[in-house]
C-alpha positions in Angstrom: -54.1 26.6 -59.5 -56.9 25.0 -60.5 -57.0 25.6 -63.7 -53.7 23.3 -64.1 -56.0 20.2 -62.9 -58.7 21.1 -65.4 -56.6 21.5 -68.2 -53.5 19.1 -68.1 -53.2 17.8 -72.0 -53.0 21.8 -72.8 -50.7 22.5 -69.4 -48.5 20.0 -70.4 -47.3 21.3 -74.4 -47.0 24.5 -73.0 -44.3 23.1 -70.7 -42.7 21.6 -73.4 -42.8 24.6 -75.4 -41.1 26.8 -72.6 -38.5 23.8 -72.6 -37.8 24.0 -76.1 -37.9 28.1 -76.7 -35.5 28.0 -73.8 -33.5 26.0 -75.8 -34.0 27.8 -78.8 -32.8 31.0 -76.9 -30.0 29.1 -75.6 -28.6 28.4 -78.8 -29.4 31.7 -80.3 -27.2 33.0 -77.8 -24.5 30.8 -78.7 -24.7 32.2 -82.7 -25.3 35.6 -81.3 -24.2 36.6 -78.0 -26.5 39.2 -76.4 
């Protein structure tokens, strides 16, 4: 886990990027449900 100290300004869009895909998916599934 140390990695996530060393590197927090790249840790940190990645966790908004899982947030939005997740939200991406979310409404993709809405359009076209699996």
């Amino acid at each position: 886990m140390a990695h996530l100290r060393l590197r927090p300004a790249i840790i940190r869009p990645r966790m908004v990027n899982v947030f939005t895909d997740s939200a991406t998916s979310d409404a993709q599934n809405l359009v076209h449900p699996p």
